[in-house]
N, C-alpha and C positions, 0 to 999 in steps of 0.2 A: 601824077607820079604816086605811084602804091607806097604806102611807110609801113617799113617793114621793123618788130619790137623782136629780141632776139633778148631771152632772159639766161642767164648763165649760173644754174645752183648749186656748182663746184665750191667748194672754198679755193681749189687749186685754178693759177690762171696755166694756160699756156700745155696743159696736161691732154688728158683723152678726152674728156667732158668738151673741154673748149676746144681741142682740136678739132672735133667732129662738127661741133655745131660752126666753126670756122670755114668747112670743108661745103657744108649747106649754104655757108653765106655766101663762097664762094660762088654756087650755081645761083643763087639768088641774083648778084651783081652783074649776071647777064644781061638783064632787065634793068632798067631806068628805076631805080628804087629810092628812096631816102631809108638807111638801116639806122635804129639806136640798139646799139648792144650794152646790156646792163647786168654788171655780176653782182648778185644779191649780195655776195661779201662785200664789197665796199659801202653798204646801203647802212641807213640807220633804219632798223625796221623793227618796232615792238612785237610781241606775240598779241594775237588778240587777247583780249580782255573777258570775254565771255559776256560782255558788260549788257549785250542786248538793246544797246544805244542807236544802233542802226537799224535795228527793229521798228523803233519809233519814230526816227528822221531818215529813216534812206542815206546817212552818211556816219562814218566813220570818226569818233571823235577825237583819234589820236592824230597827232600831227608827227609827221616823220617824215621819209623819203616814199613809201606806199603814196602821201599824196599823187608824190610826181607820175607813181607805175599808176596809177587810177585814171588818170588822165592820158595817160599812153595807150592804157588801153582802148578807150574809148574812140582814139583818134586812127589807131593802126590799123588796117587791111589783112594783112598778115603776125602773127602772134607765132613764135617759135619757143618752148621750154627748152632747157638744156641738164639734164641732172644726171649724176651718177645713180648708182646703185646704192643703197644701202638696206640692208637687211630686205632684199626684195621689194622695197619702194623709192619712194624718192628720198631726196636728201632731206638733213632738218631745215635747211635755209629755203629750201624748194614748199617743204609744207608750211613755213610761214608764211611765206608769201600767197599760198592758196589760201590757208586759213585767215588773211587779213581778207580775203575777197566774199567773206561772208556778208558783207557789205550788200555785192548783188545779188547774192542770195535771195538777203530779206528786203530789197525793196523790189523785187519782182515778184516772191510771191508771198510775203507775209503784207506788204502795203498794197500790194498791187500794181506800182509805178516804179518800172521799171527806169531805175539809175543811169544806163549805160544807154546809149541809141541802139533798140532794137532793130532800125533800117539797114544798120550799115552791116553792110557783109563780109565776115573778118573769115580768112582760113586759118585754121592754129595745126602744129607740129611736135611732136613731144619725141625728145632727143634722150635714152640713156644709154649710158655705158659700165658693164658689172665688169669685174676683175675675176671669180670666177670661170670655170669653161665652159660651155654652152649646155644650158637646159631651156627646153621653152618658157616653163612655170618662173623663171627665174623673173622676168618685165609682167607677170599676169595681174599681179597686185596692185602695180603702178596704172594699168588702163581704169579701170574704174574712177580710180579719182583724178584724172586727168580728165576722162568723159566728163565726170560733175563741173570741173573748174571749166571747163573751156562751154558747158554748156548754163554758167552762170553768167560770163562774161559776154554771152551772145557771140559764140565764136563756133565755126566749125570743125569738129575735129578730125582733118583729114588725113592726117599722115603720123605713123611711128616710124623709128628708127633704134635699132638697137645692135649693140655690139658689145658681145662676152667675149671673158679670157686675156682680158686688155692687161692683166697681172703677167702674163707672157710674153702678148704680143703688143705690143703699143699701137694703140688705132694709126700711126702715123706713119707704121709700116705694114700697115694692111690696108694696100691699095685698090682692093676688090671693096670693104667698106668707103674710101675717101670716095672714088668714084660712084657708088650708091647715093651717098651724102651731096654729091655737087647735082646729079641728076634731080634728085630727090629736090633739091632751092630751086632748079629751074621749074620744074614742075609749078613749086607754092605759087609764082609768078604768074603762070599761065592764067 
């Protein structure tokens, strides 16, 4: 059975962030899955340290709830982000959580020994949503560091999703997105 990590970087639950990625997990559940879905807001999760500690030992020396996402990652098949927009990237709860992952960073390429199982083959997804109305440039800033984090985690980055103007239109009444969204989880499966 695929375990499917479904991260959620809204502070809002229940809004367009999580609706949407709700909308994917839907299509996911097509398939025999085990889902953990985790919203960084309920997490205890420090800012990195800059400490350069995992430099030296391949681990992280803060103890939080990152432990537990460290460990999910490692184990998941599939890796879903979920973030709003903010100032044309992701959110700040969404870049801590990247920025705690500098972890894999350096022990893949500053030790050389890599952290996380390079064998196991993860597909990742990166989920936002702007309130604005639609420009392309508006998600351009978020791909980059999305490529970085899913290509430190040993993950494949296979799929975006995005949906502007949600300040208008609530993703919950745009059923040409929801449908995008459920197709889009069956696919991760495949």
């Amino acid at each position: 059975m695929k375990k499917v990590l479904a991260i959620m970087g809204s502070q809002r639950k229940n809004k367009n962030t999580d609706r949407l990625l709700d909308a994917v997990l839907e299509g996911v559940r097509t398939n025999r899955v085990e889902i953990k879905k985790v919203y960084l807001n309920d997490m205890d999760m420090s800012l990195c340290k800059a400490c350069a500690v995992c430099e030296k030992t391949g681990k992280c020396f803060i103890k939080d709830d990152m432990t537990d996402i460290y460990d999910d990652f490692n184990h998941s098949d599939i890796i879903i982000i979920a973030s709003p927009l903010y100032f044309n990237t992701v959110s700040s709860l969404t870049k801590i959580m990247i920025d705690r992952c500098q972890v894999y960073w350096s022990s893949k390429y500053v030790l050389k020994n890599p952290s996380i199982d390079r064998n196991k083959k993860r597909v990742g997804m990166f989920i936002s949503v702007g309130g604005a109305p639609e420009r392309k440039e508006h998600f351009d800033a978020c791909i980059p560091v999305m490529d970085l984090f899913f290509k430190a985690i040993n993950t494949e980055y296979k799929y975006n999703l995005f949906s502007s103007n949600t300040d208008e239109i609530p993703v919950w009444e745009r059923q040409d997105i929801l449908e995008i969204a459920f197709e889009k989880g069956k696919e991760l499966v495949l």
